[in-house]
N, C-alpha and C positions, 0 to 999 in steps of 0.2 A: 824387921824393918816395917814403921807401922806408914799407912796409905798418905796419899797425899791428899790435904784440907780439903781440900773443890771435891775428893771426891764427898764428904759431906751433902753435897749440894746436886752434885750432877753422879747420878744414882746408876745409870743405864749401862750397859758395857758401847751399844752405839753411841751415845752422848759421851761417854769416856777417851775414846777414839776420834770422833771429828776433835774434841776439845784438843789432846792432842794434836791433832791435824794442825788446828789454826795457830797453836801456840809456837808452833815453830814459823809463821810467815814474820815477814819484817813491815812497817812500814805504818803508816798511821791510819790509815783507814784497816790494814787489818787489824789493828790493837782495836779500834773501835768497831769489828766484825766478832772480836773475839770476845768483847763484852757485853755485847747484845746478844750474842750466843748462851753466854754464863746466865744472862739475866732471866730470858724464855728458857734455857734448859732447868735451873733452880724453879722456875716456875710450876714448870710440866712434871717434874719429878718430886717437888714438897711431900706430895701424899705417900709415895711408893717406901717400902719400907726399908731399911739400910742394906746394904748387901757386903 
């Protein structure tokens, strides 16, 4: 079974886990917490190397 895409992007096992987290909230301001999340976590983790 190979990984899911995002983790591409979000590297970290904590960053793996809140993402997680928020993807199961409902509602529209969390859809838009969840992607300000993706956008600063892809940020922070670009450099780090795949895991």
């Amino acid at each position: 079974m190979s990984e899911p895409l995002i983790h591409r992007w979000i590297k970290t096992d904590c960053g793996r886990a809140k993402f997680a987290e928020l993807v199961t909230r409902k509602g529209v301001l969390a859809k838009l917490r969840l992607s300000w999340f993706v956008v600063i976590a892809a940020l922070r983790d670009w450099r780090l190397p795949p895991s």
